[in-house]
TORKOL-4160 file (C-alpha; in steps of 0.2 Angstrom, whole numbers, padded with zeros to 4 digits, m for minus):
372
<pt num="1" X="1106" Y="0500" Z="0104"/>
<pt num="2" X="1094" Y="0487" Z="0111"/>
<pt num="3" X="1098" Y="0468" Z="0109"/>
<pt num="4" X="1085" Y="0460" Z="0099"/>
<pt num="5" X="1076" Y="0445" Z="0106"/>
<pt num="6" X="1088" Y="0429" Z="0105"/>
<pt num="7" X="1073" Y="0417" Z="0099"/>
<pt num="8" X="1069" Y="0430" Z="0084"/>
<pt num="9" X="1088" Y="0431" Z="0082"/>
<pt num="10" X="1089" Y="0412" Z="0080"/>
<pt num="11" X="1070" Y="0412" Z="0069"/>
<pt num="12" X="1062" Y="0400" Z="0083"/>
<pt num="13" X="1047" Y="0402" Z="0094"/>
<pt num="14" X="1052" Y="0401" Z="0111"/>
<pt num="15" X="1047" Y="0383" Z="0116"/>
<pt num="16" X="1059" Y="0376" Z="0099"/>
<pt num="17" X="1067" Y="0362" Z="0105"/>
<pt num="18" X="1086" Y="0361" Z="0109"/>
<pt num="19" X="1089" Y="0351" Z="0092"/>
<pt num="20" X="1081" Y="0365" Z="0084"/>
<pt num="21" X="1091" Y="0380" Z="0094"/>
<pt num="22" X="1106" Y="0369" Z="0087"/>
<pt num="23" X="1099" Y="0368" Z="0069"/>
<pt num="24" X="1096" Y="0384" Z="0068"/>
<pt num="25" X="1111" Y="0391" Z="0075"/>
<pt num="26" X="1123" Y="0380" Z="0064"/>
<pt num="27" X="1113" Y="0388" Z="0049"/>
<pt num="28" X="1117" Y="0405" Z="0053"/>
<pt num="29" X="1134" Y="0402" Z="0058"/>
<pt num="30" X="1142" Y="0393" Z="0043"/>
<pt num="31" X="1131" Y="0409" Z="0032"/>
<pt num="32" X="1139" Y="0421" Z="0043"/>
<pt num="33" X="1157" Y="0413" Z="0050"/>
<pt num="34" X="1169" Y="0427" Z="0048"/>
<pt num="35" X="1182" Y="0415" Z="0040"/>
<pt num="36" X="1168" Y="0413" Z="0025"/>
<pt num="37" X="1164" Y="0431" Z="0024"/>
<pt num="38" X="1183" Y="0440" Z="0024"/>
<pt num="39" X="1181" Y="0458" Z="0028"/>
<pt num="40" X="1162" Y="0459" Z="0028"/>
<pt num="41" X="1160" Y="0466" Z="0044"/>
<pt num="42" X="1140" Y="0465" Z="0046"/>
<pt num="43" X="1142" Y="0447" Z="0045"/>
<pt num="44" X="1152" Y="0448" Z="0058"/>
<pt num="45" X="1140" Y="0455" Z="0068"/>
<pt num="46" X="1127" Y="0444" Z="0063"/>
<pt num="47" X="1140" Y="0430" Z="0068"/>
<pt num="48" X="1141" Y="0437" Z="0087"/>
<pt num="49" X="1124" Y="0440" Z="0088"/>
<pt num="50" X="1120" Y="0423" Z="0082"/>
<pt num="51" X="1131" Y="0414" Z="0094"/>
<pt num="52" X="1128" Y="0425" Z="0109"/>
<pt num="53" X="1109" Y="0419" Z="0106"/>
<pt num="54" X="1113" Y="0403" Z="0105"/>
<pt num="55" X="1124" Y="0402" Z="0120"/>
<pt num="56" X="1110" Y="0407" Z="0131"/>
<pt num="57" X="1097" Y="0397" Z="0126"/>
<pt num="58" X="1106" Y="0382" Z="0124"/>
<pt num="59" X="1109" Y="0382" Z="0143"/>
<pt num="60" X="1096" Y="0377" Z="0151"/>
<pt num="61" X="1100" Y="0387" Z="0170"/>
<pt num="62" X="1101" Y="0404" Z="0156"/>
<pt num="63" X="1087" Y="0400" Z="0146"/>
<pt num="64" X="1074" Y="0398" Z="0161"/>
<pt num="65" X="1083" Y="0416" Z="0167"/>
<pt num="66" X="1080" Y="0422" Z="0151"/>
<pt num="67" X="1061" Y="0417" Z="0146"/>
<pt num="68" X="1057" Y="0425" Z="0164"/>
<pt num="69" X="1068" Y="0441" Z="0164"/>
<pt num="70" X="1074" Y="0444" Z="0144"/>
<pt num="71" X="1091" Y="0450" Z="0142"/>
<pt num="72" X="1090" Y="0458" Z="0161"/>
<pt num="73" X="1090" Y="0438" Z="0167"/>
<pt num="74" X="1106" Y="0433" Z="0158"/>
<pt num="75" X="1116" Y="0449" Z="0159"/>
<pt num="76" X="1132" Y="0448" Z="0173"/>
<pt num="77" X="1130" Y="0467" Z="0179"/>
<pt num="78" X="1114" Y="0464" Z="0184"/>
<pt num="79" X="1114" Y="0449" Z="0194"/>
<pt num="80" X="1108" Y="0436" Z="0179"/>
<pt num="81" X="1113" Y="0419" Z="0175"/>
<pt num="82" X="1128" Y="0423" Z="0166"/>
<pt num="83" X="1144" Y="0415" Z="0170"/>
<pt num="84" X="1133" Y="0398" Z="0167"/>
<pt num="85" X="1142" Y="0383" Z="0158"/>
<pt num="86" X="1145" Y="0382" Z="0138"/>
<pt num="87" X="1147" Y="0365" Z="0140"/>
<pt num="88" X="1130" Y="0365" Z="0124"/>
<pt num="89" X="1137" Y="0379" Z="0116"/>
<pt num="90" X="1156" Y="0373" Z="0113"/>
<pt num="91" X="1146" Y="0355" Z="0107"/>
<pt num="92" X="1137" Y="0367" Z="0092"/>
<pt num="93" X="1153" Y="0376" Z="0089"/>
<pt num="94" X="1164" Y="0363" Z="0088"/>
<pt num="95" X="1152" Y="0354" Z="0075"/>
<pt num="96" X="1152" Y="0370" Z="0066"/>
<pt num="97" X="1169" Y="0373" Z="0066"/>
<pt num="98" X="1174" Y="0356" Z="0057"/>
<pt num="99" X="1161" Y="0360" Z="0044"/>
<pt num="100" X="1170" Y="0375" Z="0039"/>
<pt num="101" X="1187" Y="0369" Z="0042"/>
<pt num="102" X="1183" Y="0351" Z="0035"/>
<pt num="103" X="1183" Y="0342" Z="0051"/>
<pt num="104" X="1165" Y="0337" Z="0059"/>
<pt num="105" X="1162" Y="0329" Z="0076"/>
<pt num="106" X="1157" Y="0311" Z="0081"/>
<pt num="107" X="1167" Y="0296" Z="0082"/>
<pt num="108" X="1181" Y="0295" Z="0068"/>
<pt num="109" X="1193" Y="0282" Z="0068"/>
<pt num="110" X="1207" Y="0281" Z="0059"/>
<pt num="111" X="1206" Y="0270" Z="0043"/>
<pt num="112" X="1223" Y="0268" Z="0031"/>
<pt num="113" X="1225" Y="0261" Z="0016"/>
<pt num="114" X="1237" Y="0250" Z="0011"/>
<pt num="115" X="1251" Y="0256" Z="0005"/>
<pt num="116" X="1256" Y="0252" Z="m0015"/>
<pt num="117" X="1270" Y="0243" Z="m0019"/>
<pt num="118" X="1282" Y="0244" Z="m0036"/>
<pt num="119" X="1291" Y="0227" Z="m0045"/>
<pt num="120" X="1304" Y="0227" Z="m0058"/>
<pt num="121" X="1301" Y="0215" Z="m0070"/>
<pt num="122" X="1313" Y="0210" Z="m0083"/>
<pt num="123" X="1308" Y="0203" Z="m0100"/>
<pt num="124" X="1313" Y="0198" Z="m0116"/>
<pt num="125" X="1312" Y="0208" Z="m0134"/>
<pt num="126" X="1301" Y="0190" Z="m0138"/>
<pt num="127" X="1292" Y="0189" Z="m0124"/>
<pt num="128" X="1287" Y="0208" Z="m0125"/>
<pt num="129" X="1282" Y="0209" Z="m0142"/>
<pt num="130" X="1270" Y="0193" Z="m0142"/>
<pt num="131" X="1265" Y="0192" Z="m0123"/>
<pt num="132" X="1267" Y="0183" Z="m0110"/>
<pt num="133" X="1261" Y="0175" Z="m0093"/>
<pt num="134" X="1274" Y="0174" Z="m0078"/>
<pt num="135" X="1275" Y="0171" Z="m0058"/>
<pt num="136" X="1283" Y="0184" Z="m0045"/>
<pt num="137" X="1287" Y="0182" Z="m0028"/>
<pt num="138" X="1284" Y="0199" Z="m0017"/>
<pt num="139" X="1288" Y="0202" Z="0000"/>
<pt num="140" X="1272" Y="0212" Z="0005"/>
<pt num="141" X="1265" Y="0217" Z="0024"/>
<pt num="142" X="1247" Y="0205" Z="0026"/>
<pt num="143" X="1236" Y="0204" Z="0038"/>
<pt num="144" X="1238" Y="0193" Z="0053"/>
<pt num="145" X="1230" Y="0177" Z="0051"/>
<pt num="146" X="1229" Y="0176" Z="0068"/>
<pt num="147" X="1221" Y="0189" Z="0072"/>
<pt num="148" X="1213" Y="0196" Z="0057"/>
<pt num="149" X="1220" Y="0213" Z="0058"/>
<pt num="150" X="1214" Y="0217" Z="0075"/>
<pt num="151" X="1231" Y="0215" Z="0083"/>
<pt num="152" X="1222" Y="0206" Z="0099"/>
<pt num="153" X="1227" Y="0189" Z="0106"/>
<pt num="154" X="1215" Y="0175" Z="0098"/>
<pt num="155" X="1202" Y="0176" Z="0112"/>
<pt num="156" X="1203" Y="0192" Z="0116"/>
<pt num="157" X="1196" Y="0210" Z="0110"/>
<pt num="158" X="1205" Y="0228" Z="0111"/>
<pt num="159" X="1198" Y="0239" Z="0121"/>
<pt num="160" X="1192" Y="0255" Z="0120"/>
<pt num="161" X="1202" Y="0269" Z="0122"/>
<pt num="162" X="1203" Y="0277" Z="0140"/>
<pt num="163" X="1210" Y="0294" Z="0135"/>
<pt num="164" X="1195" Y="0299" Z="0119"/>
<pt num="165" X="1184" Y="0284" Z="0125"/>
<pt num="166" X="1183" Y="0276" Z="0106"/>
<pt num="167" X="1182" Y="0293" Z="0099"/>
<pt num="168" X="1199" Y="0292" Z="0089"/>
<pt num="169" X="1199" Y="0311" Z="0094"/>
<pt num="170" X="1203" Y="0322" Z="0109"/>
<pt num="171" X="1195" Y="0341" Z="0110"/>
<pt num="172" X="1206" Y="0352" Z="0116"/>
<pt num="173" X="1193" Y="0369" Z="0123"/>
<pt num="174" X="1198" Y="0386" Z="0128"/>
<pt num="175" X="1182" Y="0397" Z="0131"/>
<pt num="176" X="1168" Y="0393" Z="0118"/>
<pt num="177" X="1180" Y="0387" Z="0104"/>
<pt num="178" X="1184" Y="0369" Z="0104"/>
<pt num="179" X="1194" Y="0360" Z="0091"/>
<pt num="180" X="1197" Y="0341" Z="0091"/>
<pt num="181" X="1213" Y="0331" Z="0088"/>
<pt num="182" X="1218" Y="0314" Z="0083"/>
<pt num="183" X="1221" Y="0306" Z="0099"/>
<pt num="184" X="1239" Y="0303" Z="0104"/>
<pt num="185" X="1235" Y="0289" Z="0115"/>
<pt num="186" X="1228" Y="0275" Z="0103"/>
<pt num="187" X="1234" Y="0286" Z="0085"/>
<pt num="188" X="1216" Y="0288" Z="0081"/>
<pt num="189" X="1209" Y="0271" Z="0080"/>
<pt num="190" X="1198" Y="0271" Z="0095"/>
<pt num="191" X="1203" Y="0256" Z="0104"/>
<pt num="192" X="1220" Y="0249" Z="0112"/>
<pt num="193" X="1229" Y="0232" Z="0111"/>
<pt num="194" X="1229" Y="0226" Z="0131"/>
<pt num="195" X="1234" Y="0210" Z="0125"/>
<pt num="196" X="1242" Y="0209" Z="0109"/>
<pt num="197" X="1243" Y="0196" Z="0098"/>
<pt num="198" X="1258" Y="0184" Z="0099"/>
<pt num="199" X="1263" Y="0181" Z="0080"/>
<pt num="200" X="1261" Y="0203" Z="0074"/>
<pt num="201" X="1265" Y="0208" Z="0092"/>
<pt num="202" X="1247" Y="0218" Z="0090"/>
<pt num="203" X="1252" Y="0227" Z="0073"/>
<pt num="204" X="1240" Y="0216" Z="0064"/>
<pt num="205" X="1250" Y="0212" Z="0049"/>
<pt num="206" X="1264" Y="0203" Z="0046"/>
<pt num="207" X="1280" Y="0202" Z="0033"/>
<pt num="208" X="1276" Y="0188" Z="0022"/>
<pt num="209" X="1281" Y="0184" Z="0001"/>
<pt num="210" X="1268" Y="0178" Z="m0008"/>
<pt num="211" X="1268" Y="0172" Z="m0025"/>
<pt num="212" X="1257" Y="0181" Z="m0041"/>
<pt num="213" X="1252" Y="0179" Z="m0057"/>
<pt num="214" X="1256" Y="0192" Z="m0070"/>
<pt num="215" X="1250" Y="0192" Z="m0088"/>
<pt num="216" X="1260" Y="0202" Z="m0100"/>
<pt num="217" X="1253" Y="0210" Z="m0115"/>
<pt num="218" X="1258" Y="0209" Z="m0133"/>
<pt num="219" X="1267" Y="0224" Z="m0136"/>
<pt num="220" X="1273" Y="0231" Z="m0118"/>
<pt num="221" X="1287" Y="0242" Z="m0118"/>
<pt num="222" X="1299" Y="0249" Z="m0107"/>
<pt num="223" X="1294" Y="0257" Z="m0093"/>
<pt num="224" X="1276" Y="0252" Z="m0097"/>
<pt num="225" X="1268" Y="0247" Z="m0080"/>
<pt num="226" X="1255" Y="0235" Z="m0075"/>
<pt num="227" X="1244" Y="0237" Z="m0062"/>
<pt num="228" X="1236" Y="0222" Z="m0050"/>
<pt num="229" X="1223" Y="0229" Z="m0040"/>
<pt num="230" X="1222" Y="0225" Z="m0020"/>
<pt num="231" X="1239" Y="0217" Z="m0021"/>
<pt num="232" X="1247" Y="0231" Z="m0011"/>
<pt num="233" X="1251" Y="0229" Z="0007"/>
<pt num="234" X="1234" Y="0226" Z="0017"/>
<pt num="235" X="1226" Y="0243" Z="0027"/>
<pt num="236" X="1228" Y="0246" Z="0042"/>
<pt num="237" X="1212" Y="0247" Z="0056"/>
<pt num="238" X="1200" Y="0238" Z="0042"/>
<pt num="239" X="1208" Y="0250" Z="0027"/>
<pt num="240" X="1207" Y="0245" Z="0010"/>
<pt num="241" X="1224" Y="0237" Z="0001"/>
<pt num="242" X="1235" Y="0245" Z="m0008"/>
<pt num="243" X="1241" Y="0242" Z="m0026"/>
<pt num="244" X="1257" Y="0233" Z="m0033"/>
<pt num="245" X="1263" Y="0239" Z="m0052"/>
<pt num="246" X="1273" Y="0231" Z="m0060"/>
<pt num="247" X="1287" Y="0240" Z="m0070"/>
<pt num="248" X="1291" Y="0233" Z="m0086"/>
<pt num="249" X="1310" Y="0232" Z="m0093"/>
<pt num="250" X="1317" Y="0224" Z="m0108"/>
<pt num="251" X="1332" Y="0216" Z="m0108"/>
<pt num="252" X="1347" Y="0222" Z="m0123"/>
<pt num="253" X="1345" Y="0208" Z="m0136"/>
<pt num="254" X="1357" Y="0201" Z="m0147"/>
<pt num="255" X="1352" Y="0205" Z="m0162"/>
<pt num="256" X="1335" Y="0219" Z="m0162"/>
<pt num="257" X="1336" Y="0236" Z="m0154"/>
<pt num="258" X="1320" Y="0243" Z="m0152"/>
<pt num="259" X="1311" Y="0262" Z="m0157"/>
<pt num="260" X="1294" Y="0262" Z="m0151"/>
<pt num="261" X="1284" Y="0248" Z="m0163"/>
<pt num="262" X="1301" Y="0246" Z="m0175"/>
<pt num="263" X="1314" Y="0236" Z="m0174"/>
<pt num="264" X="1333" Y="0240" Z="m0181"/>
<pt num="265" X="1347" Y="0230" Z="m0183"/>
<pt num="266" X="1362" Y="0229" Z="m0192"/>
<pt num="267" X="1368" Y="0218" Z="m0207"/>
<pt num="268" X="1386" Y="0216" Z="m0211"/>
<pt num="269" X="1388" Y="0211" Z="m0228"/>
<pt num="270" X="1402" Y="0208" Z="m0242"/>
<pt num="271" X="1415" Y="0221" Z="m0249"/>
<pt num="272" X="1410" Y="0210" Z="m0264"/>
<pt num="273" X="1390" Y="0207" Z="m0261"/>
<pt num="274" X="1390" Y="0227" Z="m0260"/>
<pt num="275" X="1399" Y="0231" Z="m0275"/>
<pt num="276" X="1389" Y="0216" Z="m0287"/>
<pt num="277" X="1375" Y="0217" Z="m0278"/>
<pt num="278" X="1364" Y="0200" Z="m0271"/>
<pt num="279" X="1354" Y="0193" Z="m0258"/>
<pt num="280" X="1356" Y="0191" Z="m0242"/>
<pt num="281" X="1345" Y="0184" Z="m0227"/>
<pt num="282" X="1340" Y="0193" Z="m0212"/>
<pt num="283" X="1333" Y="0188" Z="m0194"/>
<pt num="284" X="1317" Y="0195" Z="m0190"/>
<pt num="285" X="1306" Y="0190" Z="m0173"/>
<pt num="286" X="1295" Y="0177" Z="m0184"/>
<pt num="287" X="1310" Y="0169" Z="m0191"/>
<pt num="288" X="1320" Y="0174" Z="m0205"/>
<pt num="289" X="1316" Y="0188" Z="m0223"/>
<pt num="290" X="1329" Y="0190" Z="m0238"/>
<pt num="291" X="1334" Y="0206" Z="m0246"/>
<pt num="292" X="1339" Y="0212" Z="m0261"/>
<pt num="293" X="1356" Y="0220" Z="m0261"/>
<pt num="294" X="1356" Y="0232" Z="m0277"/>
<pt num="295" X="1374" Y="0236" Z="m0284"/>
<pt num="296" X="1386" Y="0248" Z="m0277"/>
<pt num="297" X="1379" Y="0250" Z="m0261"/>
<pt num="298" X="1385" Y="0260" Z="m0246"/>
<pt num="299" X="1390" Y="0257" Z="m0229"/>
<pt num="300" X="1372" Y="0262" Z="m0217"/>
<pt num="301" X="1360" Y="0261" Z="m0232"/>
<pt num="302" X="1343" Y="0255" Z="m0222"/>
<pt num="303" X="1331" Y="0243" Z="m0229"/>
<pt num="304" X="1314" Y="0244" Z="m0221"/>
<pt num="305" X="1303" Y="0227" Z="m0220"/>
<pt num="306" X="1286" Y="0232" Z="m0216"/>
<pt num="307" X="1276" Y="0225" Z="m0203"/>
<pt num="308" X="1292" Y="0215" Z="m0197"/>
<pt num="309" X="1292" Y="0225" Z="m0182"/>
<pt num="310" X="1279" Y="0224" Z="m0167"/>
<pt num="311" X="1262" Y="0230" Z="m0162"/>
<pt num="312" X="1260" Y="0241" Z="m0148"/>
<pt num="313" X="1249" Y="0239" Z="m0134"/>
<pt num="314" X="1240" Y="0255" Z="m0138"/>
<pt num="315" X="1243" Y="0254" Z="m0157"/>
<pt num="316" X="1231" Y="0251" Z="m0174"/>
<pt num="317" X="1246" Y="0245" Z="m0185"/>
<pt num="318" X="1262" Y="0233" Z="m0184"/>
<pt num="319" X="1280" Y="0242" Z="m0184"/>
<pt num="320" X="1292" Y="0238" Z="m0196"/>
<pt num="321" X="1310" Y="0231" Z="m0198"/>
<pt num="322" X="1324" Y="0242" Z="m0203"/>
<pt num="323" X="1339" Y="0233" Z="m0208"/>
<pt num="324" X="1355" Y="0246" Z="m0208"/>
<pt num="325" X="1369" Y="0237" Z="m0222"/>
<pt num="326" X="1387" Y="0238" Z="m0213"/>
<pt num="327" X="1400" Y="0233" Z="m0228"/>
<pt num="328" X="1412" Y="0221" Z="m0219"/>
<pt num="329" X="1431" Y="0223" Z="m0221"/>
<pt num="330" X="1437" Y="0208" Z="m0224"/>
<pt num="331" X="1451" Y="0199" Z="m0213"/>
<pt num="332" X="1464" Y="0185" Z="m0212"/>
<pt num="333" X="1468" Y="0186" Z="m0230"/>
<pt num="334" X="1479" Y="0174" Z="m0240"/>
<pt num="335" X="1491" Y="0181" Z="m0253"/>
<pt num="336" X="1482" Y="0178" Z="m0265"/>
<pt num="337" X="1468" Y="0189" Z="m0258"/>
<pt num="338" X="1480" Y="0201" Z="m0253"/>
<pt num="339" X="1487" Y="0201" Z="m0272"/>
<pt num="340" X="1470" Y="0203" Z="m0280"/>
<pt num="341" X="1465" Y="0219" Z="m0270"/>
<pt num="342" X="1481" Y="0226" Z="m0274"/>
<pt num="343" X="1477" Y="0223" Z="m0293"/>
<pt num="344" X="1462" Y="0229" Z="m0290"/>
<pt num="345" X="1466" Y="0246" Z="m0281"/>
<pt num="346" X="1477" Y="0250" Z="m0294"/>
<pt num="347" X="1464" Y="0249" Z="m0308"/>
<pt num="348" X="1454" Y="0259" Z="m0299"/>
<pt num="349" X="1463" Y="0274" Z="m0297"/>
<pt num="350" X="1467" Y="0274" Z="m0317"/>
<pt num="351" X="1450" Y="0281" Z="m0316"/>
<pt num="352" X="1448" Y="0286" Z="m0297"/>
<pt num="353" X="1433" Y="0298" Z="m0301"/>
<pt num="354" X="1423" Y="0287" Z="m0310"/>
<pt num="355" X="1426" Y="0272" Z="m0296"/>
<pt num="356" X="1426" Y="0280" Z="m0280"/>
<pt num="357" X="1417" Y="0296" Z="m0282"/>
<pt num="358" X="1415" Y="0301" Z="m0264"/>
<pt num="359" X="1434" Y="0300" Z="m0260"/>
<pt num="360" X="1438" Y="0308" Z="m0277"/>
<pt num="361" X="1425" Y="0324" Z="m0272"/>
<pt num="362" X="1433" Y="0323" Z="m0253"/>
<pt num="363" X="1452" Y="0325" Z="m0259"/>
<pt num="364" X="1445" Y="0340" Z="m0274"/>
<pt num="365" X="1438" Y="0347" Z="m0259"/>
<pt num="366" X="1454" Y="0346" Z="m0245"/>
<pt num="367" X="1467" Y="0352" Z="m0261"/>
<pt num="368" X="1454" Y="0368" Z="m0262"/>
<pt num="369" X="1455" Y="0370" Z="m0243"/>
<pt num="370" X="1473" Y="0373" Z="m0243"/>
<pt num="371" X="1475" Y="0381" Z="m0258"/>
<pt num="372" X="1464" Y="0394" Z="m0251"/>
């Protein structure tokens, strides 16, 4: 089967410039790249065809051959131009190649951003729920003031890297394929520190603590996090800075214990206060709230204050107070204490079901447990 002419393979006229051979034949490579048509073997052949064009005619010693002979000037059995360089063609390909894979030619220097940075920062139950402004002290990686980042002696310059000349990238070519590399010489920055600078020892940042502001919002909560932009540890070859977050944690209080937006705590009271009923006072974050004990109550009974609790960042509505009644035993009794619960004990189990139901049901049911 005949070869077909390589300008009518590339869609050119045969004087097309060399940028347009290159144009034309990145066009049909990335439609027809085998690694972007898996299995379709006519591509494939495009592919070949494509490049065998291209291959050619971007070599100037072929392409002269070629224009006076046709396919008889370039092919090896009969004595053409083949053999010539691919010095052109591995340039196209290798352009092509990092297109597909993600890659690309040209100069690329190696740009990092900062890294972030995490702090732990206690606060109070108070200080969370109404907000609050505070100072930290962070040990962070800056860049050198001496050098602004460049990592050269004041004075002086880096210079450009001997092994991918400035490039960030070595290529690394066997035949007509050619794929490029971070270069291991200057890490793929480009340039090289030939006299570094004396206070970052050409790293272009230094170790240094720095002191920021933070402002708590009303309503943070454990584990919440708070993010200052840019105060992360400074990029590395001109990169941006990275983050710091604050980590939010609430010491145990004395008194509260926190669910969400409510508040519990718990309220020991009176054997008396709970039998007669009464009322008591109770802390709450805005000072203090009384109760109303209602007769005969129980050890755990709750009593919910609303809007006593706190208002979430992300929350409409303030939570509430829920005051759990612990009925205190009492201690240290006189005799005289001692000789009135007695009296009283004894009254009430003349009617034990009618004074202390619960422990009258418990014993019904343990006497029918055994007697099963």
């Amino acid at each position: 089967m005949s070869k077909r002419d390589y300008y009518e393979v590339l869609g050119l006229a045969k004087g097309a410039a060399e940028d347009e051979l290159k144009k034309a034949y990145r066009k049909l490579a990335m439609k027809h790249h085998p690694d972007r048509n898996p299995g379709n073997h006519e591509a494939e052949e495009h592919f070949k065809e494509a490049k065998e064009a291209y291959e050619v005619l971007s070599d100037p010693q072929k392409r002269a051959a070629y224009d006076q002979y046709g396919h008889a000037g370039v092919d090896p059995s009969m004595g053409g131009a083949g053999g010539a360089g691919y010095g052109n063609f591995a340039d196209a390909f290798s352009d092509i190649f990092g297109d597909i894979f993600g890659g690309g030619g040209g100069r690329r220097s190696q740009v990092y951003r900062g890294a972030d940075l995490r702090y732990n920062l206690e606060i109070s139950l108070e200080e969370a729920a109404r907000g609050t402004e505070t100072k930290i002290r962070i040990p962070v990686m800056s860049e050198c003031e001496h050098c602004h980042g460049s990592g050269a002696k004041k004075g002086s310059e880096p210079a450009t890297c001997p092994t991918c000349g400035g490039h960030g990238q070595v290529r690394m070519q066997q035949g007509f394929f050619s794929i490029q590399q971070t270069c291991p010489h200057c890490n793929g920055s480009g340039r090289v520190i030939t006299d570094p600078c004396g206070h970052c020892h050409g790293n272009g940042r230094v170790k240094k603590h720095k002191t920021l502001s933070v402002n708590i919002p009303a309503g943070v909560n454990e584990g919440d996090r708070i993010r200052l932009s840019g105060e992360g540890e400074a990029g590395i070859n001109g990169g941006p800075a990275g983050d710091l977050y604050v980590l939010i944690h609430l010491k145990a209080h004395p008194v509260f214990q926190r669910d969400h937006n409510d508040l519990h705590c718990e309220m020991p009271i009176s054997y008396a206060t709970a039998a007669l009923g009464g009322e008591v006072l109770i802390p709450t974050l805005d000072g203090q709230a009384s109760i109303k004990i209602p007769a005969e109550t129980q050890t755990g009974k709750a009593f919910r204050l609303r809007g006593k609790g706190i208002k979430g960042v992300r929350s409409e509505t303030q939570g509430d107070l829920l005051c759990h009644v612990v009925v205190e035993t009492p201690v240290n009794l006189t005799e005289r204490q001692k000789e009135l619960l007695r009296e009283f004990d004894a009254i009430s189990h003349e009617h034990e079901g009618k004074h202390n139901p619960k422990a009258k049901g418990f014993m019904d049911k343990v006497k029918e447990f055994f007697s099963a």
